[in-house]
N, C-alpha and C positions, 0 to 999 in steps of 0.2 A: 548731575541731576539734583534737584531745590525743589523743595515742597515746606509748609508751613509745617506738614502734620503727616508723618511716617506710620505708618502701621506695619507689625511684622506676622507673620505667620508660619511654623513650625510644621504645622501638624492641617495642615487645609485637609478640604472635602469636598466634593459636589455632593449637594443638598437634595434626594431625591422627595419629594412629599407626594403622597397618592391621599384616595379615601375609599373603604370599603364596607358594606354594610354591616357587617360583623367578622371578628377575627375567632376563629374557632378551628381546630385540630384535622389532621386528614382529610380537608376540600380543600380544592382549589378554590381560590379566593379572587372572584374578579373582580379587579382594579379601578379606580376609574384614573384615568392620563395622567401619566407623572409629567410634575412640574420641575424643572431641574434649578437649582439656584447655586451660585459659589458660595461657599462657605471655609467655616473654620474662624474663630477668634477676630482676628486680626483684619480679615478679609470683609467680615458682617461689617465691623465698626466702618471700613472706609466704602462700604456701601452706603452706610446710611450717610458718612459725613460730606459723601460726593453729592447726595439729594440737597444738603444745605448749602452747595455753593463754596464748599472747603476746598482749598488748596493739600489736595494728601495724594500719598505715593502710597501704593499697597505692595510691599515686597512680600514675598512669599514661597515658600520650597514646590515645584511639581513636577511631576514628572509621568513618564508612559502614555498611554490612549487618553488614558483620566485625565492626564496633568495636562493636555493638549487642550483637553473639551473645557475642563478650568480656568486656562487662560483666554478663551473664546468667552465664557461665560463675564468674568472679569471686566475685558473688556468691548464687552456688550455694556452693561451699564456705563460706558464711560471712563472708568477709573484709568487714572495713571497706574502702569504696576513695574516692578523690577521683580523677575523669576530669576530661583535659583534653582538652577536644573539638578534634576538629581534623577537615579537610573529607574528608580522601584516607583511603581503604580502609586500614583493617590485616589487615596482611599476615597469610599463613597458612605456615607450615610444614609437612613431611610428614617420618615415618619409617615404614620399610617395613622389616619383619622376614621375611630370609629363609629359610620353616621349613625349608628341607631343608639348609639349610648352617648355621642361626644367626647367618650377617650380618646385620648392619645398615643398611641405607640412611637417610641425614640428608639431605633437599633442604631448604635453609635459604634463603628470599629476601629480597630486600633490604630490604624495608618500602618505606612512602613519604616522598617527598624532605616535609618539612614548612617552614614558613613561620615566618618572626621573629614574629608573635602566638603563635603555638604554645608556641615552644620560649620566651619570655620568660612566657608564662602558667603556664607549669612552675616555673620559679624564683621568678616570684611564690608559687605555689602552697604551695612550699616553705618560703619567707620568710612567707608569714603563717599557719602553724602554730604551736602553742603549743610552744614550743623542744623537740622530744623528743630525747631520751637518745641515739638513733643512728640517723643516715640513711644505709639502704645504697640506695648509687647504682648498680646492677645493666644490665650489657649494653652492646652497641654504642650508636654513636649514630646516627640516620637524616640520609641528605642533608639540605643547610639548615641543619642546628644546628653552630654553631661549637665548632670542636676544642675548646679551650679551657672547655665548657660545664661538666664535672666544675672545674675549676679556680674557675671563678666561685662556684659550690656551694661550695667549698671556705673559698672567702673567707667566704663568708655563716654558713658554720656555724662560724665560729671566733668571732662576734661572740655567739652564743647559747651559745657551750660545747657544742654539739652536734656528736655524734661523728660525721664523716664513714666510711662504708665507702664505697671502689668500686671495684666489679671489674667491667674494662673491659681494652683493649689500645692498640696500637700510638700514634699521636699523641696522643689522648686522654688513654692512660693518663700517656703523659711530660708534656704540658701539666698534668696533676693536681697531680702531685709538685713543679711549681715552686711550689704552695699548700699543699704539708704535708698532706696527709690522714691523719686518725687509723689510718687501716686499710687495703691495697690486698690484693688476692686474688689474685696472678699463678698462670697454669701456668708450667709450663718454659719454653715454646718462648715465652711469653709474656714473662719475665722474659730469657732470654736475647735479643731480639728488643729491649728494653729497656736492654739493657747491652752491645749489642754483642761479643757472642760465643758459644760453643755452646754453654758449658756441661756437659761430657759427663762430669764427675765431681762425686762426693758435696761436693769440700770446695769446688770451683770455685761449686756452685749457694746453698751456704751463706755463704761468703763472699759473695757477689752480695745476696741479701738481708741481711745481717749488713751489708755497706756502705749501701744502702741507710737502714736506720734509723742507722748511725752518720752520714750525712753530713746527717740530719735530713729526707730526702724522705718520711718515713714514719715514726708512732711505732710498728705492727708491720707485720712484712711475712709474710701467711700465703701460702704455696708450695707448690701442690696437683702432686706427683709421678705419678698414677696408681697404678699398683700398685705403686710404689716407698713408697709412703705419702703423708706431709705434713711440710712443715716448718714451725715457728714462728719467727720473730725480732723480738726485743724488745730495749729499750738495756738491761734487765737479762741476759739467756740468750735460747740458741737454745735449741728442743726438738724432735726430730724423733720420728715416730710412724709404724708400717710398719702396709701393712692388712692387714687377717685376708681369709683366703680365704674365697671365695664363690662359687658358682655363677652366674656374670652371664647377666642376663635379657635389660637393656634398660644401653647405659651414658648414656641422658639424662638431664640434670639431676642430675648427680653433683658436680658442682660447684657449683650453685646449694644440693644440700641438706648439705655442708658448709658453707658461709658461711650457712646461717641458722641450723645447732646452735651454730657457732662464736660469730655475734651472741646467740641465746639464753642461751646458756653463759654469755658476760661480763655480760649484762645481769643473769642469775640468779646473779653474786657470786661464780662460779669461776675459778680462778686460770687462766694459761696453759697448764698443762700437762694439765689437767684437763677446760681447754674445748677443747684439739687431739684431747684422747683421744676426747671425746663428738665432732668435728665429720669424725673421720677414720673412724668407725665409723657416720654419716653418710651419708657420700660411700659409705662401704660397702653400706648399707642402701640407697639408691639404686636399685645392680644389681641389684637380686634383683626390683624391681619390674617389669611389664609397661609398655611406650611409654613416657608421660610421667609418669605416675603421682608419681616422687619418692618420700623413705621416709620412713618411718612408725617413732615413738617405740619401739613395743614391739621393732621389728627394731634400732633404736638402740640400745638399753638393751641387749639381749641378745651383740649385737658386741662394744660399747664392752668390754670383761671379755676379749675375745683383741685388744685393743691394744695392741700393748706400744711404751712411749715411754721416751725415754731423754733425758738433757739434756746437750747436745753443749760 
């Protein structure tokens, strides 16, 4: 099996999203129709990058009733996928939108703990693909799979010249970077969390990634700010990109649907400053969508145009 653009998935979900007029203690709270979406890291991104006409495989762990209705969901939108079966339930997520105020509620569980056949039939899985161009490694990792497992990935895709992405956190993500990954995707609290300290100015968060790729843990380091924008850092130039305003709807998967414009972008031959602009107008397009949904090209395309980036 050959795909340009690999996505992997540890830790999937089905995405339930409802909305309720208010969330409040001891009532029953009536719903209005849940919307079910696939989800989890790995799985969002080749959602989005199957709407732009990318050639991507979405490999991913499922298993039980959940893992059944996951893979239906999957490949409902079309996506190529390779599962790797495993015995325990995947897990389900919930966001709850509340219409009279527009918060949001995110219940996020932990998935299931899985087992060394699992998690080595993953890396197999990966290791016998036809070398594609870039594997993003997307999301936590579930109990049982060792810290270190993005690292291992790491090894193995420098043997094929295959571009590692992964965006992930806390030991994980640092066990990665002793392997060099082509690509890491940190937030703020992510990278500062990373680097041991706050973080709470523009040159302090810059230089943080800017070290990064100078001390070689990373050839870029993309740095998702929120409505503060995006940063880029490369051993050529940083680029930072602020977002355009939006009416936010839903802010799920905002971060998943810039790292799939972002991979789309490089893979499609644009330069960095070009693939920050389309990946920040992305993450923009995102909010405007309802639950899970994630954004859609035409909302891309029409943002990307009030990006304005600058090269620091």
């Amino acid at each position: 099996m050959a795909a340009n653009i690999v996505t992997l998935t540890m830790n999937p979900a089905i995405d339930v999203s409802t909305s309720v007029a208010r969330i409040s203690p001891a009532h029953k709270l009536r719903c209005a129709e849940p919307h079910r979406d696939p989800g989890g890291g790995g799985i969002n991104v080749a959602r989005v990058l199957q709407r732009y006409g990318a050639d991507v495989l979405a490999v991913y762990v499922a298993g039980g009733a959940t893992g059944s209705l996951l893979r239906q969901l999957v490949r409902r939108e079309g996506i190529a996928d390779l599962v790797i079966e495993e015995p325990q339930e995947t897990r389900e997520d919930l966001t709850v939108l509340e219409t009279e105020t527009g918060d949001q509620f995110r219940f996020v569980m932990p998935g299931p703990a899985i087992g060394a056949e699992t998690w080595r039939a993953a890396l197999d899985a990966i290791d016998n693909l036809a070398a594609p161009r870039f594997v993003v490694a997307s999301g936590s990792l579930p109990l049982g799979v060792p810290v270190d497992f993005y690292a291992r990935m790491a090894r193995s895709a420098r043997k094929s010249d295959t571009k590692l992405v992964v965006d992930t956190s806390g030991a994980a993500l640092e066990a990665a970077l002793a392997e060099k990954p082509h690509l890491i995707k940190p937030n703020l609290r992510e990278l500062g969390e990373l680097v041991g300290a706050p973080l709470a100015h523009e040159t302090e968060w810059r230089n943080a990634a800017a070290k990064l790729v100078a001390d070689g843990k990373a050839e870029i380091v993309a740095l998702t700010l929120g409505d503060k924008g995006a940063l880029l850092a490369t051993k050529d130039a940083i680029w930072a990109a602020d977002t355009p305003k939006v009416n936010v709807v839903s802010t799920v998967g905002a971060g998943d649907s810039f790292l799939a414009v972002l991979i789309w972008s490089f893979a499609s031959g644009l330069g960095p400053e070009a693939a920050l602009r389309q990946a920040v107008a992305a993450g923009s397009a995102a909010l405007l969508s309802p639950g899970t949904d994630l954004c859609h090209p035409a909302d891309v395309e029409r943002l990307a145009a009030d990006v304005a980036t600058r090269r620091l």
